[in-house]
C-alpha positions, 0 to 999 in steps of 0.5 A, spaced: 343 579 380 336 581 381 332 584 374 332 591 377 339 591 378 340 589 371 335 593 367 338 598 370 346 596 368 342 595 361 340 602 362 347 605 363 350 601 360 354 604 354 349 610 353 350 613 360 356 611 360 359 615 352 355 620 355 358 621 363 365 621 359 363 626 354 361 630 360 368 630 362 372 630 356 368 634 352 367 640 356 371 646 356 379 645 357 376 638 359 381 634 354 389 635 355 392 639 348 395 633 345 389 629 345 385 636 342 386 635 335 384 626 334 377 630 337 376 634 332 376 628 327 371 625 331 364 627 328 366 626 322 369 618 325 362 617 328 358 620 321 361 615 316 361 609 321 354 611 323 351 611 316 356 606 313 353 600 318 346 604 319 346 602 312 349 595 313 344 593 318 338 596 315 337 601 320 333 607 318 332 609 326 340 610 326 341 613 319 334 619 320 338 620 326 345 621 325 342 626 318 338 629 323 344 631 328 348 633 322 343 638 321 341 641 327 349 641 328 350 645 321 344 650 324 347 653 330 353 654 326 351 658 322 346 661 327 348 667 332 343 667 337 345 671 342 340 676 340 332 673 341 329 678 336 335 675 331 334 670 325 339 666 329 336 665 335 329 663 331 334 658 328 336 656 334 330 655 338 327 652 332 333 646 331 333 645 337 325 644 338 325 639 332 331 635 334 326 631 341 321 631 336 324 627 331 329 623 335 322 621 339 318 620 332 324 616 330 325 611 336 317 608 334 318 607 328 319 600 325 326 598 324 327 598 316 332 599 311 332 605 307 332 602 301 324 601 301 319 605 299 318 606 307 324 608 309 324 614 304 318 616 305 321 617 313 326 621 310 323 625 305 320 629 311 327 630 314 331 632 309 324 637 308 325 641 315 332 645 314 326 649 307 321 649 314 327 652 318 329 657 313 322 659 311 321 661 319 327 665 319 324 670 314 322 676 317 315 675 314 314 669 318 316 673 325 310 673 329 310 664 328 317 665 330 315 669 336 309 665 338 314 659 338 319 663 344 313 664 348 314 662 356 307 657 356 307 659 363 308 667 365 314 668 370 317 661 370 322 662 365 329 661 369 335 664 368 339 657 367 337 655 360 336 660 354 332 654 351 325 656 350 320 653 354 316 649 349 322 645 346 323 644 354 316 641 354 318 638 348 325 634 351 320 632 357 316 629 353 320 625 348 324 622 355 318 620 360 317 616 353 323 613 351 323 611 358 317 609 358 318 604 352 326 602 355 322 600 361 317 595 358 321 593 353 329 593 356 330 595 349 338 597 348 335 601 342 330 605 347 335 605 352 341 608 347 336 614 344 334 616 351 342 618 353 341 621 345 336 625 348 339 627 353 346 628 350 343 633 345 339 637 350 347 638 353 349 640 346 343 646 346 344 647 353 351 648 353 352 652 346 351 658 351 357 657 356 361 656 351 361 648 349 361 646 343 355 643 340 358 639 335 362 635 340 355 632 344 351 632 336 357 626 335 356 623 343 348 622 341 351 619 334 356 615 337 350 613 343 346 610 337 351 607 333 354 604 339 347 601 341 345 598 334 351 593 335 350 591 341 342 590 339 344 586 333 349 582 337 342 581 342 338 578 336 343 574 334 345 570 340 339 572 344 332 567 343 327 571 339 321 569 345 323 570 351 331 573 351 335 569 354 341 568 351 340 562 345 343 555 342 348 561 338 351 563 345 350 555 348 355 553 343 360 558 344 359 557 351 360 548 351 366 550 345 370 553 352 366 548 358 373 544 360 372 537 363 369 539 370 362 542 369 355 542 371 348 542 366 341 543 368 334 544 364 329 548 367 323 546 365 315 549 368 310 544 371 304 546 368 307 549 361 304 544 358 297 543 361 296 551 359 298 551 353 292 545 352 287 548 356 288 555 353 292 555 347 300 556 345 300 564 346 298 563 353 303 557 354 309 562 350 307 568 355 307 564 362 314 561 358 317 569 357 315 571 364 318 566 368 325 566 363 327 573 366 327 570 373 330 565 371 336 569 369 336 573 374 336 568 380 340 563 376 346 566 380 354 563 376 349 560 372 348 561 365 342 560 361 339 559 355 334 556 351 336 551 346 329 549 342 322 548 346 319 549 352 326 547 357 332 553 359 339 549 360 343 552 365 351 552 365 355 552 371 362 551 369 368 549 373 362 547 378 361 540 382 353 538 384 354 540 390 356 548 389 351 549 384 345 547 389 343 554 392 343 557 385 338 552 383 334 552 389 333 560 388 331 559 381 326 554 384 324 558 390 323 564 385 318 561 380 315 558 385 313 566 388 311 568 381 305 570 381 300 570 374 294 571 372 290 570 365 286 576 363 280 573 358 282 568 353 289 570 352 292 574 355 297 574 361 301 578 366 304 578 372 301 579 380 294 578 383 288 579 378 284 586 380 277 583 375 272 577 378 274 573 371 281 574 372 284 567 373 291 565 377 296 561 374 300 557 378 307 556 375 313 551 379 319 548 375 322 541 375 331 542 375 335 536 373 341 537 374 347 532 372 355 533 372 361 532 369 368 530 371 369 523 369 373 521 361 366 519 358 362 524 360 361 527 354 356 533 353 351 529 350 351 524 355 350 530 361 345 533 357 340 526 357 342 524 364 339 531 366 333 531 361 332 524 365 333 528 373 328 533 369 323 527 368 324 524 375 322 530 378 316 532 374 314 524 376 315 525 382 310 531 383 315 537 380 317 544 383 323 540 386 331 539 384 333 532 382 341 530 381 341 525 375 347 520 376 351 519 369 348 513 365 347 512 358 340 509 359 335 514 358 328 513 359 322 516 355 318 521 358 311 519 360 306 522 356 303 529 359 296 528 362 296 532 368 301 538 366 306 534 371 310 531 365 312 534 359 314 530 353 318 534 349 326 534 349 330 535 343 333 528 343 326 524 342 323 525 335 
């Protein structure tokens, strides 16, 4: 799988998915009678598990955006906006004015838990917003209310939306951000509040046909909550560094192996060279850059890292010989990465554009070894592996090399040239 098709799975999975069902069953007489009644009981299921588990896990981003949500929800209720010159429809255009505000502020601030005198601090000022909204509604205050409903460009205010043209700026800017940040980050958090954005953009939208709010408020709710667990699950199996899965999710995985399987450690050429030359960031980041691609072209293999500066890579229910392609991918794809360091320690990906930029070639050696026979237990796989691996690198690196099992495994020879690295977990 390429890594653009993933991130764009990561993307609309599950946010964009909760959201296109609600579409579809959230709409007027989109849902059958006999389902309408559990549906109203929604908000309230998506209110109590969102601040329960909000509160259990130490997210202040899904607490601050659930009250938020409530808020605004309880705002147009009591609204009437039909009327522009009305205070319900300065209720309206105001709620709907803070709600991108808060959910963009929300998205970058740290994630903590509540019971710090941070996270108070964070919802003090939102839990003071309903007395800023009542205050703008008073008739003295209507020239502020006025100016907020102005069309910032005369004569483009169309007849699709009632929402004035400053909050549409306001919904725009909080997208192109979120976005952004899900693009640099591939964050589910950042990916779950962008269709929160979104779902309460329908809700506002959709009140003046006849939709209702509340419905699309508890989608971004659920969108939210959804996202937080599925980013915890993440940090519990996923490796802090590079974000591969970790030895958590490798130890499930070899728990379910069977007898027939294939292992291979992945370890980068020139790792240990950089890491002399110009420090343990720079190695770390070379390692971060290449580890997605590895998963991507890894093909029926599955990646993880265990300890140190090697991936592992299983092939379950694989002989050798099925999993060369896969392997050779993931050595042809490094091998086309193209890296550069940027002053002392900074990397990135493609060709320098600055005289003092310097390129970083980056290859990987595989070793590979198979299971199948009775005494071919895991350990045995895994250290004849790390032994192909060694052979490789000795032999020059960026190639694939098939170990035979053997319980003799060598030590690997020192690295002096970047061609060979020492470490492996079974040498202390």
């Amino acid at each position: 799988m390429s890594l653009l098709k993933k991130s764009l799975l990561d993307f609309l999975i599950p946010g964009g998915v909760i959201f296109l069902a609600a579409l579809g069953f959230l709409r007027p007489h989109g849902l059958p009678q006999w389902v309408q009644g559990p549906v109203h009981a929604f908000p309230l299921i998506v209110l109590v598990f969102g601040l329960f588990f909000g509160w259990y896990l130490s997210s202040s981003r899904l607490i601050l955006s659930l009250i938020v949500l409530v808020m605004v929800d309880r705002s147009l209720i009591l609204s009437s906006p039909a009327d522009p010159e009305s205070s319900g429809y300065v209720m309206f255009a105001v709620a709907a004015l803070l709600v991108p505000l808060n959910l963009m502020a929300v998205s970058i601030i740290k994630e903590e838990t509540m019971a710090t005198w941070r996270g108070l601090l964070w919802l003090a000022p939102t839990l003071i917003q309903p007395l800023f909204v009542w205050w703008l509604i008073q008739p003295e205050q209507a020239g502020i209310a006025r100016s907020l409903q102005q069309p910032l460009v005369p004569g483009m205010r169309g007849s699709w939306t009632a929402i004035p043209q400053l909050t549409l700026l306001a919904y725009a800017g909080a997208v192109l951000l979120i976005g952004t940040r899900f693009i640099l980050r591939n964050n589910p958090l950042d990916s779950g509040m962008f269709w929160a954005v979104i779902a309460s953009f329908v809700a506002f939208q959709g009140y003046h046909h006849g939709w209702s709010p509340t419905g699309f408020f508890s989608t971004a709710g659920l969108i939210l909550f959804v996202t937080l667990v599925q980013a915890s699950h993440q940090q519990i199996y996923r490796d802090d560094l590079t974000g591969v899965p970790g030895k958590l999710a490798y130890d499930e995985a070899v728990a379910g192996l069977g007898k027939k399987y294939v292992l291979a450690v992945v370890g980068i050429d020139q790792l240990k060279q950089y890491g002399n030359q110009h420090g343990k960031p720079v190695s770390e980041q070379v390692l971060c850059l290449v580890a997605p691609k590895i998963l991507a072209a890894a093909g029926a293999g599955k990646v993880y890292r265990l300890a140190g500066e090697e991936l592992t890579v299983l092939f379950p229910r694989k002989a050798a010989t099925e999993t060369l392609v896969d392997l050779g991918a993931i050595r042809k794809v490094v091998e086309e990465t193209a890296l550069y360091l940027r002053g002392r320690d900074l990397v990135r990906e493609g060709t320098g554009t600055k005289s003092k930029d310097q390129a970083l070639t980056v290859t990987v050696s595989i070793g590979l070894a198979e299971a199948g026979g009775a005494k071919s237990s895991l350990d045995l796989v895994t250290k004849s592996a790390y032994r192909a691996l060694y052979e490789a690198k000795g032999e020059g690196g960026n190639r694939v090399k098939r170990a035979a099992i053997s319980a003799d495994v060598p030590k690997a020879a020192p690295a002096g040239t970047g061609h060979i690295v020492a470490y492996s977990e079974y040498e202390q």
